[in-house]
N, C-alpha and C positions, 0 to 999 in steps of 0.2 A: 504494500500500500504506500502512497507518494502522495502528494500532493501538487496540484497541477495549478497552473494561470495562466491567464493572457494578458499583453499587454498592448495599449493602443494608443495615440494621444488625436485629441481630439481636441475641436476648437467649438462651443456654442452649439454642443448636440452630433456635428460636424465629423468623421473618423478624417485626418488629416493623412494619419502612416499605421499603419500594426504591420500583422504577419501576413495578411493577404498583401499586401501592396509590397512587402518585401519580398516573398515570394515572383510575384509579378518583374520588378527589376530586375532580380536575377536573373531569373527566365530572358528578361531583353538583355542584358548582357551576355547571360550565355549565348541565346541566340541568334543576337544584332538585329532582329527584327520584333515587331507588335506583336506580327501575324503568327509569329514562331514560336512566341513568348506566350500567347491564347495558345495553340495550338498545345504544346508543354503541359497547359495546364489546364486542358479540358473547359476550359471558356473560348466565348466569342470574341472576336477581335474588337464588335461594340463595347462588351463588357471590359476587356482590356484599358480600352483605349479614353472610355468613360469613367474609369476609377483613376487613370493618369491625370487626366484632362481636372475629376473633381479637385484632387491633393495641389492640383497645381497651380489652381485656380485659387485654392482655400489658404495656400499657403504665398502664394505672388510671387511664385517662380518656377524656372521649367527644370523638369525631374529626366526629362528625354532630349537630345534634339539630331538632326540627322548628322548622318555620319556619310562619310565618303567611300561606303566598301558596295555601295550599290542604289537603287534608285528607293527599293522601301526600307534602306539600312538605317538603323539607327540605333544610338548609344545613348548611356546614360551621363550625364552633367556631372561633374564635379561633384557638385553640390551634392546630388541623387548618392554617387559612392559616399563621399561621407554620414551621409544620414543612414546609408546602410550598414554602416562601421559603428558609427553609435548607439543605433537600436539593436545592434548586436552585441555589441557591451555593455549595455543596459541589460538587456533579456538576459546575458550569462550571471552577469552579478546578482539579478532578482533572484535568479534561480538559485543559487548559490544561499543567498542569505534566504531562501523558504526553504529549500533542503535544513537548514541550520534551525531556523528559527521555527519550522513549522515540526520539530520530530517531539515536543508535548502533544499538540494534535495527533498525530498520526499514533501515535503509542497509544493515546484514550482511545481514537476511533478503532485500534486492532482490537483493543480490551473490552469493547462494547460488541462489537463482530463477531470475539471469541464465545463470552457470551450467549449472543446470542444461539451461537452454530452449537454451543453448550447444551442450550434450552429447548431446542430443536432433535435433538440426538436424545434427549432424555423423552421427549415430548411425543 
């Protein structure tokens, strides 16, 4: 048993970056394209391209822009890498300090489990 989260940041209701959207840039970096990056990830290129377009929009600056390796190539900004450098070490560190912080949880919830699978076996 673990303990699990998400994390996202968000502006006035707004998801700005989480793990979809990091997932998503990868994807266009690995693949230098939208289409290939949808494609990787079992979405639409609308979908794609409307969750780039929201974050970019929310946030007033471009997360993509073309690249010279072909006519629908494109790469990620500067910018876009760092953001994915920081929500990556962000997400290690959170996880780290819930691995640390959350094993009183986890130890009551085995002990309620045990429990129960106790009262179930007798029952």
């Amino acid at each position: 048993m673990r303990l699990k989260m998400k994390i996202w940041l968000e502006d006035d209701e707004h998801v700005l970056f989480g793990d979809g959207r990091l997932q998503l840039l990868k994807a266009v970096a690995e693949t230098g394209s939208l289409a290939g990056a949808a494609r990787e990830l079992n979405m639409s290129y609308r979908a794609a391209w409307g969750r780039i377009k929201a974050s970019e929009e929310r946030m007033g600056c471009a997360l993509v822009e073309r690249s010279d390796a072909g006519r629908r190539a494109v790469q990620l900004t500067p910018l876009a890498e760092s953001i994915i450098r920081q929500f990556e070490t962000l997400r290690e560190d959170a996880e780290k300090y819930l691995s640390e912080a959350g094993l009183p949880m986890v130890s009551l919830m085995q002990k309620v489990c045990n429990q129960k699978q106790d009262q179930d076996a007798e029952g």
